[in-house]
N, C-alpha and C positions, 0 to 999 in steps of 0.2 A: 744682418747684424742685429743684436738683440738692443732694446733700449736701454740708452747710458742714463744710468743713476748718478744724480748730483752727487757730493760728498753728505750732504745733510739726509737722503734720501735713502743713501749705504748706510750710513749711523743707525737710524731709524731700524732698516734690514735687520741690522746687528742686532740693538737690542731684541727686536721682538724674536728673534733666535735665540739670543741666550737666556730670556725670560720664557722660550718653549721647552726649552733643553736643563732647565737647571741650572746653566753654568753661572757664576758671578764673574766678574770683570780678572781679579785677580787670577784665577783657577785658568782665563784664557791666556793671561800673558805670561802665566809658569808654562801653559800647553806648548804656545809659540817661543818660547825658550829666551823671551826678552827678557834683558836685565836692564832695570834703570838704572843703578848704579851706575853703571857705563856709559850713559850717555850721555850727552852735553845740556847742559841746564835748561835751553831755548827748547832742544826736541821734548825735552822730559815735560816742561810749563806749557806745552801744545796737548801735548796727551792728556795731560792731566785736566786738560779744559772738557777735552772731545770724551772721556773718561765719565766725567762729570754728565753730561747731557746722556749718553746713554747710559749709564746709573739713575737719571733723572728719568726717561723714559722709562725704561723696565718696571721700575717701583708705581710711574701710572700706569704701563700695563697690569699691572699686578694688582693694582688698587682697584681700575676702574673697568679692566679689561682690554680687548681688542680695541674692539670699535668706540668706544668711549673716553681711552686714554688719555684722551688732550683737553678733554672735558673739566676734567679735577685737578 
């Protein structure tokens, strides 16, 4: 069995994939065919936290790179 990644640890994964890839946050959840709209305010105010933090990473990877990202 491969090593279980915490939830903050997948986040992490994520961004520095979508800051390899190009993609921004939004461009992933038209992908995944989510609609906020439709969801219930508590699920939407959850995402929009975890949304946050990997928006905030990306832009240090971006700033400060890979290895240095937590740094800045």
């Amino acid at each position: 069995m491969a090593d279980m990644k915490s939830p903050s640890q997948t986040r992490l994964v994520l961004a520095q994939f979508l800051f390899a890839h190009g993609i921004d946050i939004e461009a992933l959840y038209k992908a995944l065919g989510a609609e906020l709209a439709e969801c219930d305010a508590e699920a939407v105010s959850h995402m929009a936290g975890i949304i946050d933090g990997v928006t905030m990473a990306t832009q240090k990877i971006k700033a400060h790179g890979l290895d240095n990202w937590t740094r800045g």
